[in-house]
TIVOZA-662220 format. One record per atom (N, C-alpha, C): residue number from 1; atom name; x, y, z. Coordinates in Angstrom, 3 decimals, decimal comma. Each point is the difference from the previous one (the first is absolute). Layout:
<sites>
NUM / CA / X / Y / Z;
...
</sites>
This chain:
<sites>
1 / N / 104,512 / 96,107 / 95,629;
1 / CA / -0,198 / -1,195 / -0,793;
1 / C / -1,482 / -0,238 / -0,297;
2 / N / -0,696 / 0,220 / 1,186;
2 / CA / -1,317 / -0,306 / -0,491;
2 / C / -0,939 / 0,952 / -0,809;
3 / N / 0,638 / 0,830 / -0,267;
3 / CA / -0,537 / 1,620 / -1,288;
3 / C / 0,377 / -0,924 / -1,088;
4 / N / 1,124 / -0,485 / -0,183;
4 / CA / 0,172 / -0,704 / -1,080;
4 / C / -0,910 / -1,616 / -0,447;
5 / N / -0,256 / -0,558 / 0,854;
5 / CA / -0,988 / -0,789 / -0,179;
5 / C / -1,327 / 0,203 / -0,056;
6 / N / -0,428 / 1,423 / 0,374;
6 / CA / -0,724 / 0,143 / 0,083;
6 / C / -1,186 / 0,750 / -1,510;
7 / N / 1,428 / 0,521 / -1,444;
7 / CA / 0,348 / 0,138 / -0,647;
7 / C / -0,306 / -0,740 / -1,249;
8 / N / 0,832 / -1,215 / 0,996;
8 / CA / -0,133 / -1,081 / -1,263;
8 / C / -1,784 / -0,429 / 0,132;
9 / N / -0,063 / -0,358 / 0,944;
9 / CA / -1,398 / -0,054 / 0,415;
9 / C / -1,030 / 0,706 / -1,333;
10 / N / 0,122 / 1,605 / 0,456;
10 / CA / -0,922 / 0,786 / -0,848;
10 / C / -0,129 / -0,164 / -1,934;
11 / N / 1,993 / -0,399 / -0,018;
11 / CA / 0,520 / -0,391 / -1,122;
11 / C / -1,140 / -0,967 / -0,707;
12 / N / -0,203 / -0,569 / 0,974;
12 / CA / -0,524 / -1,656 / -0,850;
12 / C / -1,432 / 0,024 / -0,070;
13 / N / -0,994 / 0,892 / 1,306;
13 / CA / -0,912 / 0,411 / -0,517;
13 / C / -0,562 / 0,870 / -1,051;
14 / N / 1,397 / 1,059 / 0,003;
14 / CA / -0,863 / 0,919 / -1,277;
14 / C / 0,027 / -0,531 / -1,199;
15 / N / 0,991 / -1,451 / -0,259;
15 / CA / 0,073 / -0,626 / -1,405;
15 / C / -1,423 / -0,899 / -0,079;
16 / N / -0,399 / -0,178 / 1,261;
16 / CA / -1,280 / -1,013 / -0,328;
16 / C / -1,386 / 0,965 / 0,142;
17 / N / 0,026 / 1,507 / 0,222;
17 / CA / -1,093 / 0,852 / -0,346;
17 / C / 0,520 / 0,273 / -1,529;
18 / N / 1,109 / 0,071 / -0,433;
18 / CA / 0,097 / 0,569 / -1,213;
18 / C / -0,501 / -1,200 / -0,753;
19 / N / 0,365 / -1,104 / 0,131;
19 / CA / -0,749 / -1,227 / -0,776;
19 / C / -1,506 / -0,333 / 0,216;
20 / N / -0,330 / 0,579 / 1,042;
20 / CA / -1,407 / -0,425 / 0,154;
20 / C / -0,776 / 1,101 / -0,786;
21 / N / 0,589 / 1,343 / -0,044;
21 / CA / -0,681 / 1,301 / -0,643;
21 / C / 0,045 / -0,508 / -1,442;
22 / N / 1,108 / -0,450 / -0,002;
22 / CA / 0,025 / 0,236 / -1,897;
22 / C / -1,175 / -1,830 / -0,318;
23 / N / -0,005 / -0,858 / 0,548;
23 / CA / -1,269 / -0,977 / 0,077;
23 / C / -1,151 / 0,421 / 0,437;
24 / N / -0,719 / 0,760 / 0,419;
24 / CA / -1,266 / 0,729 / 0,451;
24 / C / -0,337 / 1,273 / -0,600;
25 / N / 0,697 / 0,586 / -0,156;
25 / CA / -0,164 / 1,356 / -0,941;
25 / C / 0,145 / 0,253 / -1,388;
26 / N / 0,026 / 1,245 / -0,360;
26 / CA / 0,249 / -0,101 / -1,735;
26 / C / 0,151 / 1,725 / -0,116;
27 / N / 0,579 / 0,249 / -1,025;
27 / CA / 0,145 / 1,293 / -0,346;
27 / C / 0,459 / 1,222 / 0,575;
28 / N / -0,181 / 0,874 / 0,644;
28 / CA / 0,482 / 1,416 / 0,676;
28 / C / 0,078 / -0,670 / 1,299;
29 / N / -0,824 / -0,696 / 0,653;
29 / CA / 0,586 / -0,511 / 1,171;
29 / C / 0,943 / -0,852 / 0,661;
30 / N / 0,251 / -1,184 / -0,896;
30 / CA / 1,414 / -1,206 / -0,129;
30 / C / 1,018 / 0,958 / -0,903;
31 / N / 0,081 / 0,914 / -0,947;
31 / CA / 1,154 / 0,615 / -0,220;
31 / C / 0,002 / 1,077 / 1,031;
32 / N / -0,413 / 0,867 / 0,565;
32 / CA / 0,881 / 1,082 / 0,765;
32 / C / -0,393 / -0,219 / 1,266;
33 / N / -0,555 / -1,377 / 0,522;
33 / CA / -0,070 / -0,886 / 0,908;
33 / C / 1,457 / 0,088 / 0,501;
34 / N / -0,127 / -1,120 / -1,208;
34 / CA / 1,503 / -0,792 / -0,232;
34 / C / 1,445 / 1,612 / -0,106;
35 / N / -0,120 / 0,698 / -0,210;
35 / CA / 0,759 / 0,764 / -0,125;
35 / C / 0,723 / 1,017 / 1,762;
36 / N / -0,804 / 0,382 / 0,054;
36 / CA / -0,445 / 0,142 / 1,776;
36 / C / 0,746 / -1,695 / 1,150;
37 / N / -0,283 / -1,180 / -0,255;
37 / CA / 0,414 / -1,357 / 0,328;
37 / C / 1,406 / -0,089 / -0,239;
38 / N / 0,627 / 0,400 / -1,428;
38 / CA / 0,986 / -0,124 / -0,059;
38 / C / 0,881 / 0,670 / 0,739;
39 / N / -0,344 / 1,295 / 0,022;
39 / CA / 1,054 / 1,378 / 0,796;
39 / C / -0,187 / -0,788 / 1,670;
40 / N / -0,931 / -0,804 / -0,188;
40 / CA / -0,149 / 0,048 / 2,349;
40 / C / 0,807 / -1,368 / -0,179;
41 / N / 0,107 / -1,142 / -1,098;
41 / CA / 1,224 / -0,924 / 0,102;
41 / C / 1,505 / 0,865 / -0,002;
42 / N / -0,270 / 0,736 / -0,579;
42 / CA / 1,859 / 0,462 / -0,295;
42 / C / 0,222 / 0,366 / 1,322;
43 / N / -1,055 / 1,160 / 0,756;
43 / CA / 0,447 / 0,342 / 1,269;
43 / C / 0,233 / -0,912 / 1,220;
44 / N / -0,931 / -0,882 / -0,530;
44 / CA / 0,247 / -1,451 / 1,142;
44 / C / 1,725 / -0,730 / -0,193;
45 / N / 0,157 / -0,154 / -1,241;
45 / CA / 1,378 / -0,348 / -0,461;
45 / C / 1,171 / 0,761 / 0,446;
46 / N / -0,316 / 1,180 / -0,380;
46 / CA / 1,272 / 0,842 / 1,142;
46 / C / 0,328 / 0,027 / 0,977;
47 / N / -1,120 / -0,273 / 0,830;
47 / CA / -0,431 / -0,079 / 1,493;
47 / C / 0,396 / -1,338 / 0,617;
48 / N / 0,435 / -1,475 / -0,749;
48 / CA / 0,670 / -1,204 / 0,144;
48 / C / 1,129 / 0,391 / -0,327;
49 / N / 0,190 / 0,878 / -1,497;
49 / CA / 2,016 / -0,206 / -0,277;
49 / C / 0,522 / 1,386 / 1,523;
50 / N / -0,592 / 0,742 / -0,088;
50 / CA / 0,529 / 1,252 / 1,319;
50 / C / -1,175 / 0,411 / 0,604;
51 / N / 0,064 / -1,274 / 1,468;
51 / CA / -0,962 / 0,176 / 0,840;
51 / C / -0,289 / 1,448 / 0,908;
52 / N / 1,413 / 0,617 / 0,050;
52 / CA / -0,447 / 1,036 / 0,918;
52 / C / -0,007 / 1,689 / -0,514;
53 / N / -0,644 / -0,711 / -1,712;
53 / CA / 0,193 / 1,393 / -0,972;
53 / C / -1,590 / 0,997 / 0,723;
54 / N / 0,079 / 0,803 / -0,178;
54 / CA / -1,013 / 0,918 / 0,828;
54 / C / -1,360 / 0,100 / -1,092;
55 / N / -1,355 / 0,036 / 0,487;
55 / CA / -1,276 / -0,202 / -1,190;
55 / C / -0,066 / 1,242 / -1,075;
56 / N / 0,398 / 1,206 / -0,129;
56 / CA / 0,395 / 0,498 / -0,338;
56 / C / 0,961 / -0,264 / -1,447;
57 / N / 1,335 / -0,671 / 0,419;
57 / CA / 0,946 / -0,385 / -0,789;
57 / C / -0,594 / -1,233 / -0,351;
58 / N / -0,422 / -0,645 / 0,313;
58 / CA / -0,687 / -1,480 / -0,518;
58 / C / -1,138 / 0,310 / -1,529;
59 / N / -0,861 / 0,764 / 1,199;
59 / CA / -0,962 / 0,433 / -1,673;
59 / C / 0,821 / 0,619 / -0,973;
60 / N / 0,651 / 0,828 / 0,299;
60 / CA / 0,623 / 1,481 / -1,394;
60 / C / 0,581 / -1,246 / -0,630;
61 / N / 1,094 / -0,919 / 0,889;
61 / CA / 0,422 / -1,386 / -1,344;
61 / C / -0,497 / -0,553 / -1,039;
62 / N / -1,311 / -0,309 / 0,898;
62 / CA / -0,778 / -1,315 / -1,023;
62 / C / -0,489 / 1,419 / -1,222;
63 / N / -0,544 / 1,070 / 0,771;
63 / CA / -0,898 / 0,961 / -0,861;
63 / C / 1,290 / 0,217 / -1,219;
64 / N / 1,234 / 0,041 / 0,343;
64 / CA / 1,348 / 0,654 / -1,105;
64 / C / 0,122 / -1,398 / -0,723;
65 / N / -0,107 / -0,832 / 0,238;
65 / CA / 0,192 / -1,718 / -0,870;
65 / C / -1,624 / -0,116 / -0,698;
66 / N / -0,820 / 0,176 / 0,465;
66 / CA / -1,242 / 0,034 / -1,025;
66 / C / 0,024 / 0,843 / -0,961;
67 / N / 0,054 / 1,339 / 0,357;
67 / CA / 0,388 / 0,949 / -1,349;
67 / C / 0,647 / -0,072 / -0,954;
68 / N / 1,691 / -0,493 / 0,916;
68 / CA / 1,128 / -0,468 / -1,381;
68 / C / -0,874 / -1,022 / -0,714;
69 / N / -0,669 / -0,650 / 0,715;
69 / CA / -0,426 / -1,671 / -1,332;
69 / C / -1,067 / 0,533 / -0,508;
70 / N / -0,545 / 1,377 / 0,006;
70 / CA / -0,958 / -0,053 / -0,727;
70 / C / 0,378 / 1,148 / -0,975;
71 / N / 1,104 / 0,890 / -0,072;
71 / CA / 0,328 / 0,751 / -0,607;
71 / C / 0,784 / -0,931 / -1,128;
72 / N / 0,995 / -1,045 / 0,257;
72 / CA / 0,157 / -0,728 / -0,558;
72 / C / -0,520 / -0,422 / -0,778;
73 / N / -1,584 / -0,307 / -0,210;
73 / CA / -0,632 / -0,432 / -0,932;
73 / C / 0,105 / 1,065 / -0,889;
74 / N / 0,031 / 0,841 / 0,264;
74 / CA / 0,661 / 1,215 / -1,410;
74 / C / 0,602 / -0,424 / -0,908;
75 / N / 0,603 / -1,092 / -0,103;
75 / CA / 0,824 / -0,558 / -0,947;
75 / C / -0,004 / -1,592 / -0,215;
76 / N / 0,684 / -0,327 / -0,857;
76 / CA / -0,827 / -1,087 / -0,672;
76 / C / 0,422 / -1,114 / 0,949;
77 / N / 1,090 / -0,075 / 1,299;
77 / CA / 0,578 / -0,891 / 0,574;
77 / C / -1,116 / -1,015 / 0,659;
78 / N / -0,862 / 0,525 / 0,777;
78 / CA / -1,197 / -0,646 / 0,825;
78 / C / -0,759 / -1,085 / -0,965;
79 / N / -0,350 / 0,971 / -1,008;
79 / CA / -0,949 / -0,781 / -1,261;
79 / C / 0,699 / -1,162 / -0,482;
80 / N / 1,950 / -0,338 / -0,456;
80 / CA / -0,157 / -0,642 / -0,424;
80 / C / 0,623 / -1,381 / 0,898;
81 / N / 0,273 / 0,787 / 1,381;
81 / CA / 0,128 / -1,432 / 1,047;
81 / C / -1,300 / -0,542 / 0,129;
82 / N / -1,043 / 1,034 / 0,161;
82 / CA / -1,199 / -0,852 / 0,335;
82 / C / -0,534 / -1,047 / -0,789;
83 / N / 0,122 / 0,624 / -1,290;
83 / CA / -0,698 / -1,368 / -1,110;
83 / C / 1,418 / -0,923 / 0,558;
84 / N / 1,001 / -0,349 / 0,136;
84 / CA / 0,733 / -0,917 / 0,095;
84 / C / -0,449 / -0,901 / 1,667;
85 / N / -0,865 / 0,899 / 0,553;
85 / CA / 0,151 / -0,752 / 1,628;
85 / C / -0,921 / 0,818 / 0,541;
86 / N / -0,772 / -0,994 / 1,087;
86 / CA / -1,546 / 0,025 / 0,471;
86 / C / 0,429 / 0,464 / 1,447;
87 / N / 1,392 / -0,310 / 0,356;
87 / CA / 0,744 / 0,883 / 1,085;
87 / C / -0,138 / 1,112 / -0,005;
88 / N / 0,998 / 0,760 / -1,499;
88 / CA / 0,204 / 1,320 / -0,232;
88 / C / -1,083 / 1,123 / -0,352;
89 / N / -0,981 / -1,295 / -0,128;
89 / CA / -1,597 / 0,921 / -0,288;
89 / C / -0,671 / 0,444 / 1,225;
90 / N / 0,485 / -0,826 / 1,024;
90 / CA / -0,903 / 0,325 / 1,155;
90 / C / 1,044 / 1,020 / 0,565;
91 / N / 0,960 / 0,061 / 0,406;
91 / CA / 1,468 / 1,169 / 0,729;
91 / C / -0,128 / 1,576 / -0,886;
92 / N / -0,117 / -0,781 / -1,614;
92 / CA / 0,525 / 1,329 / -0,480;
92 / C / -0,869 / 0,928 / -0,737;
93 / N / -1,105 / -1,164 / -0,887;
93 / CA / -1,242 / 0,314 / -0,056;
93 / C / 0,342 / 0,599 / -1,947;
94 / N / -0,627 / 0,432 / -0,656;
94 / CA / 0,541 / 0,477 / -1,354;
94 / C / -0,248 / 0,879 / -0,446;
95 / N / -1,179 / 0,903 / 0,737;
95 / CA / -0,488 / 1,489 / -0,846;
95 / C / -0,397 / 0,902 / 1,173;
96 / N / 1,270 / 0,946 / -0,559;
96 / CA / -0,319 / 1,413 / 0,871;
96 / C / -1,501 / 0,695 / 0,824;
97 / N / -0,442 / -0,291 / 0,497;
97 / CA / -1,278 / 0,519 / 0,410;
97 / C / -0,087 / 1,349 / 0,973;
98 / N / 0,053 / 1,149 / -0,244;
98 / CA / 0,230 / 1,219 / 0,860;
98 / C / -0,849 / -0,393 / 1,730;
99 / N / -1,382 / -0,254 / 0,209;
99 / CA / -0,978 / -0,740 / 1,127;
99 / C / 0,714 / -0,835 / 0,840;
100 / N / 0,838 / -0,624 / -1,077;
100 / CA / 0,864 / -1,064 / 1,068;
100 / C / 0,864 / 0,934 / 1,170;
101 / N / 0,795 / 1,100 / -0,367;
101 / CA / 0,805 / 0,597 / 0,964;
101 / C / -1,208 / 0,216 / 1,038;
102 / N / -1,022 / 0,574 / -0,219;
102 / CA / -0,603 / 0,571 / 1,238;
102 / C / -0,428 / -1,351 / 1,086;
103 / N / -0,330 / -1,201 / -0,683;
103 / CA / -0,394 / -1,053 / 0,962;
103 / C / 0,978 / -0,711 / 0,665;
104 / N / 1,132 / 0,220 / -0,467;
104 / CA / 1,267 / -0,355 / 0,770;
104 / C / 0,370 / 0,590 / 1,073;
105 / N / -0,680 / 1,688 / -0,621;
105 / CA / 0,036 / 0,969 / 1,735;
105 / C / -0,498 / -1,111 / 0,404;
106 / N / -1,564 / 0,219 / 0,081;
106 / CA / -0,583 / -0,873 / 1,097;
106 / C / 0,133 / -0,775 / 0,577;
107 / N / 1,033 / -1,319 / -0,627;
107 / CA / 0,756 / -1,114 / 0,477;
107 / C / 1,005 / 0,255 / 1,321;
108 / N / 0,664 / 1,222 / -0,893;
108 / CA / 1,242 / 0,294 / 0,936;
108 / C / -0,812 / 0,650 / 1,231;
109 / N / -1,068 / 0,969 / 0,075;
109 / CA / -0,619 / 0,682 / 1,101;
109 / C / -0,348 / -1,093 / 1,204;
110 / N / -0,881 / -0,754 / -0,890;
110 / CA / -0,525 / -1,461 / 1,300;
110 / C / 1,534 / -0,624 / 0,473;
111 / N / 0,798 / -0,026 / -0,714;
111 / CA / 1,015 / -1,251 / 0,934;
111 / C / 0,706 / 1,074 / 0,731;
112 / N / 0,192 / 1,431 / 0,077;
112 / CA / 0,421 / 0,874 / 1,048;
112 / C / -0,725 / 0,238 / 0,781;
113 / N / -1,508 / -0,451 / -0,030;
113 / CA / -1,036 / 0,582 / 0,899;
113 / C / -0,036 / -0,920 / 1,091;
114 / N / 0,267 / -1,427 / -1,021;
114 / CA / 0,435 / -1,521 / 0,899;
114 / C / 0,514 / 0,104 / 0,941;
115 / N / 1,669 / -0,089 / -0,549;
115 / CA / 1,077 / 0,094 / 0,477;
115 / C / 0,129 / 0,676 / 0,930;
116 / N / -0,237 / 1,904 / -0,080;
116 / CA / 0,073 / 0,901 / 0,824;
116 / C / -0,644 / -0,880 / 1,549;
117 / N / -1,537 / -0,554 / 0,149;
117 / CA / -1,078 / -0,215 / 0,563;
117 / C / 1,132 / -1,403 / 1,125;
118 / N / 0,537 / -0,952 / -0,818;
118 / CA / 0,605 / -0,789 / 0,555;
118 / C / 1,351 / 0,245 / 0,762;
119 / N / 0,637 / 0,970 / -0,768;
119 / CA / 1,784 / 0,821 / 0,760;
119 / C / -1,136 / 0,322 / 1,027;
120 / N / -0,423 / 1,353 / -0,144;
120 / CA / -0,852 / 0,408 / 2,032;
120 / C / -0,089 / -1,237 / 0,660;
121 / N / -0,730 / -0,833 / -0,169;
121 / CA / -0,656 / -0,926 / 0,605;
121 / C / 0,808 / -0,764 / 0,544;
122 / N / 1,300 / -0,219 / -0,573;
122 / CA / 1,301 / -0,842 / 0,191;
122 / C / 0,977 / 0,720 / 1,035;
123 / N / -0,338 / 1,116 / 0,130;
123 / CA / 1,221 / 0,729 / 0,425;
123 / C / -0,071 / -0,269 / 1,976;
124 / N / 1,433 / -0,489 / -0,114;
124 / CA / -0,097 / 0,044 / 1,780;
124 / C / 0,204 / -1,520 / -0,313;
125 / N / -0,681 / -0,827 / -0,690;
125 / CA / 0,282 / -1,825 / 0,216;
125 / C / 0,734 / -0,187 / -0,889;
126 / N / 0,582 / -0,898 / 0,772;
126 / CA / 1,405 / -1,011 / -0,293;
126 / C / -0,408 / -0,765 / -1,133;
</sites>
């Protein structure tokens, strides 16, 4: 239980580094900032819906759900939810950017490097 709170925890901080990056920064660093931020929320999110998914399977998730939404932008679906919603702009985003896949590695790498660091550390307590 407490992996899972612990989760939500990280959950709620990485939304207030991702808001603080994109207010303090500008350009190559608040976008693939922000891109990298997003993949370590998704892995945090998996890690609350299936607490005892392994860091491994946690990252490859978020890393396989960032790709689909960004391959997605391949087509016109992203572009024309986003002009409709300031939601769908931030989740889905509207133009294909090839850079983006690689900083999502990075996203997904840190929240397995996390994760991994915290399962050891956990193991043996209740």
């Amino acid at each position: 239980m407490w992996i899972r709170l612990a989760a939500v925890g990280a959950a709620v901080v990485i939304v207030g580094l991702g808001l603080g990056l994109r207010g303090a920064a500008a350009g190559s660093v608040a976008k693939y900032g922000g891109d990298a931020l997003y993949t370590l929320l998704l892995v945090a999110l998996v890690v609350v819906v299936a607490p005892r998914v392994t860091p491994l399977t946690g990252a490859a998730s978020a890393l396989a759900a960032s790709w689909a939404v960004e391959f997605l932008q391949l087509s016109d679906v992203p572009a024309e939810l986003s002009r409709r919603s300031a939601v769908a702009r931030l989740v889905l985003g509207s133009t294909f950017n090839p850079p983006d896949l690689f900083w999502y590695a990075v996203g997904a790498a840190v929240g397995w490097l996390v994760h991994a660091a915290v399962a050891r550390r956990s193991e043996g307590n209740p």
